[in-house]
ZATIMAR-893984 format. One record per residue (C-alpha): y, x, z. Coordinates in steps of 0.02 Angstrom, whole numbers, plus 50000, padded with zeros to 5 digits. Layout:
YXZ/...
***
This chain:
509765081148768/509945064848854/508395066848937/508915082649010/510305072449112/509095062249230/508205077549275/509945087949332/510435070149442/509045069649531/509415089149572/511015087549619/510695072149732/509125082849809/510105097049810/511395089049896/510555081350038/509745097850075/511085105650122/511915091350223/510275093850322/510185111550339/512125111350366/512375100750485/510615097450574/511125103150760/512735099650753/513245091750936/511965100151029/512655109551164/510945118951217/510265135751186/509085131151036/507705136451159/507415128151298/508775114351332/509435101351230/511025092151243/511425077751160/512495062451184/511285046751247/510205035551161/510895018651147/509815003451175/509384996150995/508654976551029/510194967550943/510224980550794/508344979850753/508134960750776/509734960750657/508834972150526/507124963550520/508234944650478/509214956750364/507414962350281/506864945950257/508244937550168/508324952550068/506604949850011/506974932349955/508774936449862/507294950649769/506094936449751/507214922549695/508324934949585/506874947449520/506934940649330/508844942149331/508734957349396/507254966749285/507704960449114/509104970149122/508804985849195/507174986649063/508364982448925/509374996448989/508025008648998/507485001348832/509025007648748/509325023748813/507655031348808/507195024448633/508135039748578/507035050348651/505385042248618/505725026748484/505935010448493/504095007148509/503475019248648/505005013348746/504534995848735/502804999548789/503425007948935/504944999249004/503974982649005/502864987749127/504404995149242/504584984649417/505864985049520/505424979649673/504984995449789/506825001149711/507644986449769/506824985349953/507145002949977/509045001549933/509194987450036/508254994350170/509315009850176/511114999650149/510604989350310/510285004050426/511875012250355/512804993250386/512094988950543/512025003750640/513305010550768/514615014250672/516025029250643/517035030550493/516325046150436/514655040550461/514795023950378/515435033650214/514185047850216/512865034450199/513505023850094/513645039049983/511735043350016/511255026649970/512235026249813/511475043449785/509765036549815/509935026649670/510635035749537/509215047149572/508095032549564/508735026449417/508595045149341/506845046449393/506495031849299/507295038249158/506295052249156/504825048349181/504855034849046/504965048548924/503955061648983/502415049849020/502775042348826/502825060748767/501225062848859/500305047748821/500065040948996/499465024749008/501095013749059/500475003549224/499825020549281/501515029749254/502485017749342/501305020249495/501925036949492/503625028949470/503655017949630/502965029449732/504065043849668/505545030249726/504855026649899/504675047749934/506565047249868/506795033449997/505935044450136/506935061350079/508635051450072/508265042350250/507875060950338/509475067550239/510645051750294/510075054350497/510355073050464/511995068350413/512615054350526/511685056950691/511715069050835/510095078850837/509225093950913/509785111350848/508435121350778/507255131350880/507575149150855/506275157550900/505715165650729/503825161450665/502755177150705/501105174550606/501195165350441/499805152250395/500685146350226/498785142850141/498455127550274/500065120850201/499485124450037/497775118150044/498345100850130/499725098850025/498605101449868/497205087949948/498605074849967/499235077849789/497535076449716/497155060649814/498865053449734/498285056449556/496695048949589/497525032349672/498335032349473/496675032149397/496445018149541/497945009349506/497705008149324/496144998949354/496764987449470/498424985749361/497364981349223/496474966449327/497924959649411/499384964049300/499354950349175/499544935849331/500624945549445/502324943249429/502944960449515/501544976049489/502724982449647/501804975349757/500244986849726/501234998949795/500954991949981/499124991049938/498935007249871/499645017650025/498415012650166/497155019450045/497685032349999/497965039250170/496385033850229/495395042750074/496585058750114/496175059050300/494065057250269/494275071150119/495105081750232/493995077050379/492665084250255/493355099150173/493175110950328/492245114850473/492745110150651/493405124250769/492095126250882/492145134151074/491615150251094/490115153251239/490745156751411/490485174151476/490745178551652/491275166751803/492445149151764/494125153751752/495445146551897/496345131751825/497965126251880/498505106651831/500355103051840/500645084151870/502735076951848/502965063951972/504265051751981/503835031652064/502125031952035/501535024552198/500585012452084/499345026152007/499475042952068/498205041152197/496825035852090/497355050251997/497315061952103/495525055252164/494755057051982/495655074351964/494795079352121/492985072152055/493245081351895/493535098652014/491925096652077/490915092651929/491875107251858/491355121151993/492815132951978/494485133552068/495475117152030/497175118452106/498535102752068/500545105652064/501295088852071/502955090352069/504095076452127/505615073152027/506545065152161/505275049752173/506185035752281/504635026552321/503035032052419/502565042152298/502725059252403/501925051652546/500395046052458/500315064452379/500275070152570/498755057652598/497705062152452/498075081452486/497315077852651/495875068152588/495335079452426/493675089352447/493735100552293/495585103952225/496795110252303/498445097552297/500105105752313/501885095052315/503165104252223/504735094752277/506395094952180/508075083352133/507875071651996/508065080951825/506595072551698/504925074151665/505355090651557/506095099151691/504895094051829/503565100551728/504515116151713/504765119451898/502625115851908/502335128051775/503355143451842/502145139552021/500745139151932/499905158451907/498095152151821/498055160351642/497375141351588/498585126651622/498235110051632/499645097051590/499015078951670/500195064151670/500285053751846/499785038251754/498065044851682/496315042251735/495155058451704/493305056251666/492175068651779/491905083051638/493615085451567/493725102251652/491915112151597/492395112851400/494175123051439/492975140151472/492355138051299/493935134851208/494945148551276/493615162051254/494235158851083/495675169451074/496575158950911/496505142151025/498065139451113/498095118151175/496705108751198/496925087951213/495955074551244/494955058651177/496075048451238/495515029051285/496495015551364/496395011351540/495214994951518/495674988651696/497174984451627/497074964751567/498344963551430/497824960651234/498804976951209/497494986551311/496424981151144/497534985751014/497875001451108/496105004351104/495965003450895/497345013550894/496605027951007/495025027250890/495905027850747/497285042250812/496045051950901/494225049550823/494735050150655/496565054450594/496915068750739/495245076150676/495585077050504/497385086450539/496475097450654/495305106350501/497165111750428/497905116750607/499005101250597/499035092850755/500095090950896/499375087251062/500085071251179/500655076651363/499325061751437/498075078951444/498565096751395/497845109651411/498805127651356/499085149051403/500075149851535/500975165751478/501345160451312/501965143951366/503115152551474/503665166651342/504165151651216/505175142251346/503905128251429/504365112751387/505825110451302/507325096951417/508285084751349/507545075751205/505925065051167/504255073351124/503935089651238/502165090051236/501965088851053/503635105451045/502545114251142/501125114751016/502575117150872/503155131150981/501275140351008/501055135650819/502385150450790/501145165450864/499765159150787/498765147950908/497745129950847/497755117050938/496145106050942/495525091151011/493955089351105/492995072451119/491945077851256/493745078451382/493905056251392/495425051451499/496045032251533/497895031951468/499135017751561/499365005151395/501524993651441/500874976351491/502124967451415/503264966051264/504714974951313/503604987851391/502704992851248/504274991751126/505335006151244/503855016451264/503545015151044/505595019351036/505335033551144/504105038751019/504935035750887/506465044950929/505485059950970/504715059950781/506615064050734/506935076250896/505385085450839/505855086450641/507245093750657/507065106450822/505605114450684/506585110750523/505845127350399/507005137950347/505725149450244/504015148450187/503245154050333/503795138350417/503115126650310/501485123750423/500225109850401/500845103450581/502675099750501/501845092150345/501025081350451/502695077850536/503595073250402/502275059150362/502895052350514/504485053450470/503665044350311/503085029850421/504735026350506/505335020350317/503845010250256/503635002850409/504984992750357/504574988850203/502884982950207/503024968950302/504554963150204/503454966950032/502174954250089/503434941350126/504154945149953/502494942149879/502164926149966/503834921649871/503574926849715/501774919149687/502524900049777/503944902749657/502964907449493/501364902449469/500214906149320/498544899749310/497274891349448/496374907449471/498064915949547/497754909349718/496254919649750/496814934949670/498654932449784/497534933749928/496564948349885/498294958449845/499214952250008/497454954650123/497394971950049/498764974850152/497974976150315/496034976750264/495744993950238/496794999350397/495594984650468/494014989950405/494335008050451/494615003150626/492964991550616/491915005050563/492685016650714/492315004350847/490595005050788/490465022350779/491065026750955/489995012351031/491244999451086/490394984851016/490994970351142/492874973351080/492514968650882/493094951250952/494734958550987/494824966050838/496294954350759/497354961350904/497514977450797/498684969550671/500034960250803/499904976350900/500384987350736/501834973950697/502624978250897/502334994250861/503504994550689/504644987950793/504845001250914/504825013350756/506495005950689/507035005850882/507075022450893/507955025650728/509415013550778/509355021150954/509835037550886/511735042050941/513035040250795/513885057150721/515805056050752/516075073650694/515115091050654/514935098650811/515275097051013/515855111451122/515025127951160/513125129151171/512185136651300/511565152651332/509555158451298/509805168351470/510435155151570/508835144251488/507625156751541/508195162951734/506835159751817/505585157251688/504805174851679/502795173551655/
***
């Protein structure tokens, strides 16, 4: 019977932050749940995340310095209790191989963002009450799992692999819950799901699980090795998540066929592209220049919106100069006042009347053919957004111009393909390509929040339509050029991972799509991001503070270079693939670049406005959204 208990905690606590988030998700939006958004501004986050990262690394050495103190007991504890469920044996077995490191930097991680952030008083005690939630269902799990693995005859160091990472997904679930709960968010879009895909969701969610059982066969072996000279097994945690995701992505990468474009049949289609515009004197005419070389190689009717969101540098009059000088497309201002990138793109998508639209951001560079493969793709009649191989602009001199570059390799010749075989990908506003009619039936793009190119992919999701990336279609992406630059644009980001998790937060199976499963690991990310870093400073502590033998040093490094060599070596063997041999050099830049770009991660989660009470004022109405917006 007292095994029963652990199990009906860790419902109640899961329970329990479900419905905070389908409760109160939305609350203090004052749009229509279609096509505006209104929330209460982001606040800038510097102080509050250079506070949390000192606040993660003392934590990891009060862990370090006070980890016997603080697993004897809670073994002992589990010791006791469960040995009336499984004797006094099996519970030994078990409860001496317990670690409780990934439940300590969790806790702490979540108590600091609840401590440090902007604070009300009823957000401040909702999440101290999800963090003390998060471990009594931790603590349960624990519990539980102790006895059922004994009962099953699961090698120990194996079932508390399960164990950790079972605690970190509790981290992840209680994290989503606690911003539910205590920040302002987007309502939920309500336009209903048309055409259900549930077996994508069910086939990908099925891959990842069977990946995670094999990492326990993996982790068993590796336990087995390292276990008896490593002070906290925690710590293979951190090692065992970069490969697992890597495995996942290459299995999945595997399992299917690519989408392929259908032959083109009759004349090329008219394209429009729709350009927002606001100060970019320093780039929009060598846009504009490649967008009209790309018009000609493509042969069909190439005409460009650029609409001007009340630009207050020369931007308009260097529009006026290329329009004069282009000798293929057709370049047409669309002036209007200043009201964001979403709602300049808006006015440029109710002028456009192409069926095929062409999203292009002022900052990009197009290579010469990233106009013939559109034909092809929308033939296909399921294909509803097309993006692009995207590539950094290498003009630009900056060292994060080459861990941009790993990144794009990694994002967009190897991860975005793997989600694409499930339907799971969401397509960047730098190029994309969509229907014009359905665009305009599910709202355009969506004003007033972070992340409207990757809604509108959500959005097109709901009738039906993939969206697939084509490798052929290169363009030359703008890469910040300094610090600061980089770490806004990565909290924009960041932010807009939230926006977009909870404008599409399922309410039924139908919902559950690969697209949001692949959303949610993003969510994922914005938790372990944290943690990893602080894990391997933890380590570094633990082995200075208790060595074992003259053989630990090179096993320490292996753990700790574990870390970062599999992301490393996957990015290696990418760079290799696609042909960019001369930047291997650079190829160190990849882990400083991924360390700025954690930091932007737990910008935008600190940058996220503070809940003061359930709701604000009167939303707005769907017809008001749409006047104007007929297709």
């Amino acid at each position: 019977m007292l095994v029963l208990l652990p199990a009906v905690a860790v419902l109640v606590v899961l329970a329990g932050g479900l419905v905070a988030i389908v409760a109160h998700a939305g609350d203090g939006d004052r749009g229509d749940r279609f096509r505006h958004v209104e929330l209460p501004a982001p606040k800038r986050s510097d102080a509050r995340v250079a506070i949390f990262l000192v606040g993660m690394v003392l934590l990891s050495v009060l862990i370090a310095r006070g980890y016997l103190l603080f697993v004897m007991p809670l073994r002992r504890l589990l010791f006791l209790l469960d040995a009336q469920a499984v004797g006094v044996v099996g519970a030994y077995q078990q409860t001496r191989y317990l670690d409780p490191l990934v439940l300590g930097l969790v806790t702490g991680s979540l108590l600091l963002y609840v401590l440090i952030r902007r604070q009300s008083l009823y957000a401040l005690v909702v999440g101290v009450s999800f963090v003390a939630g998060y471990v009594l269902a931790s603590f349960s799990l624990g519990l539980l799992e102790v006895a059922v693995f004994s009962w099953l005859g699961m090698p120990p160091n194996a079932a508390f692999f399960l164990f950790d990472l079972g605690t970190l997904l509790l981290g992840v679930a209680t994290l989503i819950g606690l911003v539910a709960a205590t920040t302002y968010l987007p309502a939920r879009f309500r336009v209903p799901v048309q055409v259900s895909r549930f077996w994508p969701f069910l086939a990908m969610l099925a891959l990842f699980l069977s990946v995670v059982a094999c990492a326990g066969a993996v982790f068993h072996f590796a336990a087995s090795v390292l276990l008896s000279v490593l002070p906290a097994g925690g710590f293979l945690m951190f090692l065992a998540l970069p490969v697992i995701f890597v495995v996942f992505l290459l299995l999945a990468l595997l399992s299917q066929r690519k989408i392929r474009p259908y032959p083109v049949t009759g004349r090329l289609p008219p394209l429009d592209v729709i350009m927002p515009c606001y100060n970019e004197e320093a780039q929009i005419a060598a846009t504009l220049l490649a967008i009209d070389a790309a018009a000609g190689e493509y042969g069909g009717s190439v005409r460009v919106l650029v609409a001007d969101d009340g630009s207050t540098d020369r931007s308009v009059e260097i529009v006026d100069r290329i329009r004069r000088q282009a000798r293929f497309a057709v370049i047409e201002p669309v002036p209007g006042p200043h009201a964001g990138k979403a709602g300049a793109l808006n006015r440029a998508l109710e002028a456009a009347t192409s069926d095929i639209v062409v999203r292009i951001d002022a900052d990009i560079i197009v290579g010469s053919g990233v106009f013939k493969p559109l034909p092809g793709w929308f033939e296909n009649p399921t294909v509803g957004c097309v993006g692009a191989f995207d590539l950094p602009n290498f003009s630009l001199p900056a060292w994060y111009t080459k861990g941009r570059l790993f990144e794009c390799l990694f994002n967009f010749g190897f991860s975005r393909l793997a989600y694409e075989r499930f339907d799971g990908n969401n397509i960047p506003g730098t190029f994309q390509a969509f229907r014009r009619y359905e665009g305009l039936s599910l709202g355009g793009f969506v004003e007033g929040m972070n992340g409207e190119d990757s809604d509108l992919t959500f959005n097109l999701g709901r009738i039906g339509m993939v969206s697939v990336v084509d490798r052929d279609i290169v363009i030359y992406e703008d890469v910040p050029q300094s610090f600061s630059a980089l770490v806004e644009q990565r909290t924009r980001w960041s932010r807009a991972a939230f926006h977009l998790g909870f404008r599409h937060l399922p309410y039924s199976v139908r919902e559950l799509t690969p697209r949001y499963l692949v959303q949610l690991r993003f969510l994922a990310i914005k938790l372990t991001s944290s943690l990893r870093p602080a894990s391997l400073i933890s380590a570094v502590i633990f082995f200075s503070l208790l060595p074992r033998t003259p053989f630990d040093l090179p096993r320490i490094l292996v753990l700790i270079g574990g870390a970062v060599v599999v992301d490393l070596a996957a990015v290696t063997v990418l760079t290799l693939y696609y042909g960019f041999w001369r930047f291997l050099p650079w190829v160190w830049a990849w882990i400083p670049f991924v360390a700025l770009r954690k930091i932007g991660i737990l910008g935008g989660i600190f940058s996220l406005p503070t809940r003061t009470r359930y709701s604000v004022g009167p939303r707005r109405s769907k017809s008001d959204a749409m006047a104007g917006a007929r297709p």
